[in-house]
N, C-alpha and C positions, 0 to 999 in steps of 0.2 A: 816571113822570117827566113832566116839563114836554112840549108840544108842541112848545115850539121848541128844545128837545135834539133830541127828532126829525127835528127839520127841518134842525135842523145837523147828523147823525149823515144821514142822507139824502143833503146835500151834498155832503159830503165823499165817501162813496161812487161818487155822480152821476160827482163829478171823476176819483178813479182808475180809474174806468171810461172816459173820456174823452167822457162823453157832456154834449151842448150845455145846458145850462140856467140859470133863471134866478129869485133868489127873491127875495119878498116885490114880485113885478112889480104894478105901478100897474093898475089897468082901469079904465076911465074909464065913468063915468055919463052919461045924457041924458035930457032932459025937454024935451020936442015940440022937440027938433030943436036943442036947447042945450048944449054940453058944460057939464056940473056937475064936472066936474073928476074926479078920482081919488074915485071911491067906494068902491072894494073893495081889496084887496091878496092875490093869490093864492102861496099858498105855495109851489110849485115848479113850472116850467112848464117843460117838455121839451119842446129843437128845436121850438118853438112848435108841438107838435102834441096835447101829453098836458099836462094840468092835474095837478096830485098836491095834495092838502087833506087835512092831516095833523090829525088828533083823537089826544086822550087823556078819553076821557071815561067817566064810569061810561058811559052807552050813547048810540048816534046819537039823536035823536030827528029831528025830521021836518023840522024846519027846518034839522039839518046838510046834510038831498038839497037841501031849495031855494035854500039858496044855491049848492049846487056847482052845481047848476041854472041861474041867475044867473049864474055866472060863464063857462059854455058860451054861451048866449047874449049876454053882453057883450062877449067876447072874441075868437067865432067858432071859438075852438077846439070840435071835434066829441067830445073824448073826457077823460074827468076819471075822475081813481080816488080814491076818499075814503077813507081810511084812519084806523080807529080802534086806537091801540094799547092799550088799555085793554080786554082782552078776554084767556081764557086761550091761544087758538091765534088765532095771527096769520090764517087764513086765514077765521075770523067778523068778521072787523073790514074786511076788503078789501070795496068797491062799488067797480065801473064804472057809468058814467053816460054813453050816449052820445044826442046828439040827445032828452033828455029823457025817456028810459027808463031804467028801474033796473033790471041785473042784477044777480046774485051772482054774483063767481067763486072 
């Protein structure tokens, strides 16, 4: 399916659970010290503490970590989980990303 089925199947979840979030949130870019405006668009951001970056891809490659990368540092959020559902057990497709390290959980 599409990513942004996910991301709305996500949502909806999010809410009957009662928990704070918020998608397609703006993050803003900068260049020496210039706001460039809204550069990125992070796909679900939980109680402003966890990032969520929803894939349906045949496979992550390297540049889906750098940007959730990117998005930790623009945003100051500390913790991002990148989710590929395009994979046969949901638990190969789950990465935490905290402070610019990759684990698998």
């Amino acid at each position: 399916m599409l990513e942004s089925i996910y991301e709305t199947a996500f949502a909806v979840e999010l809410k009957k659970r009662g928990i704070p979030f918020s998608r397609q949130r703006g993050i803003p870019a900068f260049y020496e010290g210039e706001d460039l405006g809204i550069g990125f668009r992070a796909d679900i951001i939980m109680e402003d503490k966890l990032l969520v970056e929803l894939k349906s891809v045949e496979r992550l490659e390297k540049v889906h970590h750098k940007i959730v990368l990117t998005y930790l540092r623009l945003s100051g959020i500390k913790l991002a989980i990148l989710v590929n559902f395009n994979v046969e057990l949901i638990k190969e497709g789950i990465h935490r990303k905290i402070n610019g390290d990759l684990f698998y959980s």
